[in-house]
N, C-alpha and C positions, 0 to 999 in steps of 0.2 A: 504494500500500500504506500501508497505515494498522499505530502501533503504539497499545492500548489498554494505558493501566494501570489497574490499577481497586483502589483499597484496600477493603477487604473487612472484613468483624467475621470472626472466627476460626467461629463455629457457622453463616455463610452460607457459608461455601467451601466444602465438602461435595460439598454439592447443584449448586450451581454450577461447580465443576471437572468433574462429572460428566456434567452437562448439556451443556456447551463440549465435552466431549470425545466425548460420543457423537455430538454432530453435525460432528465432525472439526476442530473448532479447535483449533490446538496452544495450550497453554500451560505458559505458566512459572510455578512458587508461590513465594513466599520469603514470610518470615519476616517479621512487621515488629512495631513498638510505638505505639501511638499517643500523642500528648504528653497528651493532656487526662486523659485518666485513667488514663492510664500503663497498660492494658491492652492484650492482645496482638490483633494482626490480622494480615489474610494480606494482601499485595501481589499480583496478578497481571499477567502480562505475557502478552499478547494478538495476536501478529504476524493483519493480516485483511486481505484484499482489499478495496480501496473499498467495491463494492458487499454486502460481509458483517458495516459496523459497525454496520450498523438494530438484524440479527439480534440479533447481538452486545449490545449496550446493552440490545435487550428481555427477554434473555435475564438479563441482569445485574438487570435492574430486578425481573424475575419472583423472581430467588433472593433477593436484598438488602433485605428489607422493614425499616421503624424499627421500635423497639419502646421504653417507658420503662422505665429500673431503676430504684433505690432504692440510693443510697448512703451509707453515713454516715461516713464519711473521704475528704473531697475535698480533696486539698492543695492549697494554697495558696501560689505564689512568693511572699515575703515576708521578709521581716527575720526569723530566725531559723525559717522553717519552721514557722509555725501551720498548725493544722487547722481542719474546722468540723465542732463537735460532732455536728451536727444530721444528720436522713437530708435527702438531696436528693435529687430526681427529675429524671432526667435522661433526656434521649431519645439511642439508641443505635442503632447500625445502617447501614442503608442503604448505600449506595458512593460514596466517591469518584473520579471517570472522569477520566483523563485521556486525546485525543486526538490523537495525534504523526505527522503526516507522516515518511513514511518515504524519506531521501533513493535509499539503495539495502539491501537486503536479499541475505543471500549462506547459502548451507550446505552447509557444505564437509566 
């Protein structure tokens, strides 16, 4: 047993939880933040049988596409907290997957 976590952009979870779920994946959603540009995303947690993380991944990679924004307040860690004035384009999206052997799984 395999567990997937997959961070997600908050407008591809949707589609994605729904997707997973009609084809009877459980999952789990929480909440998260992402550091780079302090905007929100969803974490999910993905319990699968070995042979169900192909599905799984294709299914992620189907809802998760990049796409570029335009922003013009990107903060800056720095000695007093600068900005940059300017818009920046920035690519957004997609998933981060992560993999986890699952030593034992229980549901009580």
């Amino acid at each position: 047993m395999k567990l997937i976590v997959a961070i997600v952009q908050d407008q591809d979870s949707p589609s994605l939880v729904q997707e997973l779920t009609d084809k009877e994946y459980r999952v789990t959603k929480l909440a998260s933040t992402g550091g780079f540009l302090k905007a929100g995303n969803t974490t999910l947690l993905i319990g699968v049988e070995d042979d169900g993380v192909d599905e799984v991944t294709q299914i992620i990679e189907k809802n998760c596409k990049t796409r570029d924004i335009t922003t013009s307040l990107l903060p800056v860690t720095a000695p007093g907290d600068t900005f940059m004035p300017y818009p920046m384009v920035v690519k957004v999206g997609g998933a981060s997957v992560f993999i986890i052997d699952v030593e034992k799984h229980m549901r009580v």
